[in-house]
N, C-alpha and C positions, 0 to 999 in steps of 0.2 A: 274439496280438499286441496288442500295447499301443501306442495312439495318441494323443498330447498333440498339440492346436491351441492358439495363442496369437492370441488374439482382441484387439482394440481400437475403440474409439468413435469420432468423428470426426466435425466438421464437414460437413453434407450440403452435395455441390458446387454446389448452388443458392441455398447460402445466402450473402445481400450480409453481407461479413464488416469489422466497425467494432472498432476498436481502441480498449479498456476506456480508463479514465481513469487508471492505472499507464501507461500507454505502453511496457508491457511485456509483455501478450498481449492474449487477444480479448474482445470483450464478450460474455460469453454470452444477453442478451438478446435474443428471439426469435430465436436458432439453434437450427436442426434437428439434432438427433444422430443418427448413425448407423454402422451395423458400418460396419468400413476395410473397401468394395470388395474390395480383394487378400485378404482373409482371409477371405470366403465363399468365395473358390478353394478355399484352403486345408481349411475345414472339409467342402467338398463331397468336397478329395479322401480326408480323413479319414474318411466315411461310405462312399466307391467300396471303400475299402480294405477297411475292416471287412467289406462286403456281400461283398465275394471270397474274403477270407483270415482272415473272424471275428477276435475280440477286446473290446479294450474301448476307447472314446474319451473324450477325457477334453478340454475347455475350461477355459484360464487366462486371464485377467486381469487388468492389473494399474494401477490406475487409480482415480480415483474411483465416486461412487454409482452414474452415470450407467452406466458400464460394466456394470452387470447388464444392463443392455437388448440389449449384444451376445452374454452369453452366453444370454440367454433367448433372442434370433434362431436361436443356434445349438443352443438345446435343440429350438424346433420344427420346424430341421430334420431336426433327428434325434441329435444328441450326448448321451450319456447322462448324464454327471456335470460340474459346473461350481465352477471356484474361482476368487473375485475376493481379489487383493493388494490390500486398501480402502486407498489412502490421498490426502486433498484437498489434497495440498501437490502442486506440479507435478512431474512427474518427468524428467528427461533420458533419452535412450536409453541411458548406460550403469547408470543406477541401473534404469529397468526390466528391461534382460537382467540383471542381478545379481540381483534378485527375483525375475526369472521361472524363472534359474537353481537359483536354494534350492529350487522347490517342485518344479520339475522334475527334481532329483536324487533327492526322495524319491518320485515316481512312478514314476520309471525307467523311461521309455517305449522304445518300440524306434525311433518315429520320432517325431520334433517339426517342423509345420506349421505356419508361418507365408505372410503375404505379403509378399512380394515388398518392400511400401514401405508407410507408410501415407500417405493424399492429403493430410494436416496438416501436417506437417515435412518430408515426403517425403526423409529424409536415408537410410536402403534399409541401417540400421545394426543394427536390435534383433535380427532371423534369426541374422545371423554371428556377433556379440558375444554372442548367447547360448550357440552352439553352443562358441564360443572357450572359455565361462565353465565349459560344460559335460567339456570336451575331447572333444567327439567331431568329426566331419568335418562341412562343410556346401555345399549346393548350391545355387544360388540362381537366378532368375528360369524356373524348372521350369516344361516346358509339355507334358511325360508323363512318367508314373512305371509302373515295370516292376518287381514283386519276385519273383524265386525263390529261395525259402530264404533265409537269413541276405544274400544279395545284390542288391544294388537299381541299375538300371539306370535315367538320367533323361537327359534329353532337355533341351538347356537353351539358351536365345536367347542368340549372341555376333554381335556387329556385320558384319555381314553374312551373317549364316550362323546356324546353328544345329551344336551339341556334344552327345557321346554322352558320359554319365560313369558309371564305375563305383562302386560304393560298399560297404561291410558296413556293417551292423545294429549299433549306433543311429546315425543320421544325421538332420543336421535337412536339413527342403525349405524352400525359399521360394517360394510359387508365385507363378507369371504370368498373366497373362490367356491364355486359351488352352488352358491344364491343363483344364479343365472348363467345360460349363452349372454354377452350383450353383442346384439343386431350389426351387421356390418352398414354401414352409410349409404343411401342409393345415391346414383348421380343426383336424383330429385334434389334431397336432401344436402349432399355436398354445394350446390351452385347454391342451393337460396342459403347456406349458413355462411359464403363469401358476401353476402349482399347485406348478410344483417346486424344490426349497431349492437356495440358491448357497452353497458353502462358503466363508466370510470369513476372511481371514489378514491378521496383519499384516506390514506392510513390514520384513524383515530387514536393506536398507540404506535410508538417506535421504541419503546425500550425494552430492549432484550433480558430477558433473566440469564443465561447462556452465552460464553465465549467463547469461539473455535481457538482452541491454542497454538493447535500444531494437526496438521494433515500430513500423512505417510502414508504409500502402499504398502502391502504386506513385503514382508521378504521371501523374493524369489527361493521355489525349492532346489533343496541340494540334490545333485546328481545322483541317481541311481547307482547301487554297487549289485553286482551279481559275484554270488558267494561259490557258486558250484550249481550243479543242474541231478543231483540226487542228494540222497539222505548223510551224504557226507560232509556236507557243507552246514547241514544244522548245528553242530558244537558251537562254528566260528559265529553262526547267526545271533545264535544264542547269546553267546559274549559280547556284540557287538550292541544287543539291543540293551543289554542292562549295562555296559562301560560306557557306548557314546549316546546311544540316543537314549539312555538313562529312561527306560522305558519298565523294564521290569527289576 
């Protein structure tokens, strides 16, 4: 079995995030980069697979420099081969599933793992769009995966409930929180993924469908008012929430 994960980098959710002097994305000054959360699901479940049903696993990405840092996370987890789509112009989600697509037709995986959303754009687009690009079927917000033979049984979160879906082989996953722990790195694993080569490709598409216009953060909240500390302050409450914050 042949297993492709699609890995991406991403602003650590701790990091105070200021917007560059374009006013059209972020300042990368003092931000922490790090693997997309959903896609150590992903690669954890890419290594469950292998450890059950043997094969090969395979990391893509598709992104800048920085982006080797998540396929090297996911070499000391255990991913055997790794390829970055190098390129420092930004990319929209449908030009990276079009590149992730070219490289993944020549691997020809049985299954392609992604997560779910990445926490940057959180638009929950490149999984589908790749799998669309690919023409095979896909599954998304996966929180178990079952394979017998050429058919794969997933477990997947709908609004209030949960769905059983059926599938054949090749299918892309998207996973969700809950599909798995993913494994923390041992030293083993961390020294030999410094030692080991990223395959570099370049971009087969660069035209973006998508323009960033304009980047803003939200507007700071407004100050608290305290109205009174018993039932007599309710009237003024009251008034206050349907005159100014036009709430009721």
């Amino acid at each position: 079995m042949k297993i492709a994960v699609c890995v991406s980098q991403v602003p650590d959710t701790t990091t105070k995030v200021k917007v560059a002097a374009d006013g059209k994305s972020i300042d990368p000054a003092g931000v922490t980069y790090i693997i997309n959360p959903y896609d150590e699901f992903a690669v954890e479940a890419a290594l469950q697979l292998k450890e059950k049903h043997g094969g090969e696993t395979i990391v893509v990405s598709a992104g800048s420099e920085r982006n080797k840092e998540a396929i090297k996370k996911s070499y000391a987890m255990g991913i055997e081969k790794g390829i970055l789509i190098k390129s420092e112009s930004e990319m929209d989600s449908y030009t990276v599933s079009r590149n992730l697509a070219d490289v993944l037709k020549e691997i020809n995986p049985d299954i392609v793992l992604f997560g779910k959303q990445s926490i940057d754009y959180d638009d929950s687009q490149v999984g589908n769009l790749t799998a669309e690009l690919l023409g095979i079927p896909s599954i998304s917000v996966v929180v178990s995966i079952d394979i017998d033979g050429s058919k794969i049984t997933c477990e997947r979160e709908i609004e209030g409930g949960k769905e059983i879906v059926e599938s054949s082989l090749p299918v892309a996953i998207c996973a969700q929180r809950g599909l798995n722990t993913p494994r923390y790195p041992n030293l083993k694993g961390i020294m030999a993924a410094k030692s080991r080569q990223i395959e570099e490709r370049q971009p087969t598409y660069t035209e973006n469908k998508t323009e960033v216009i304009s980047m803003t953060l939200p507007k700071p909240k407004a100050k608290g008012k305290i109205l009174g500390t018993d039932a007599s302050a309710v009237p003024e409450l009251v008034k206050l929430l349907r005159e100014e914050a036009k709430v009721i």
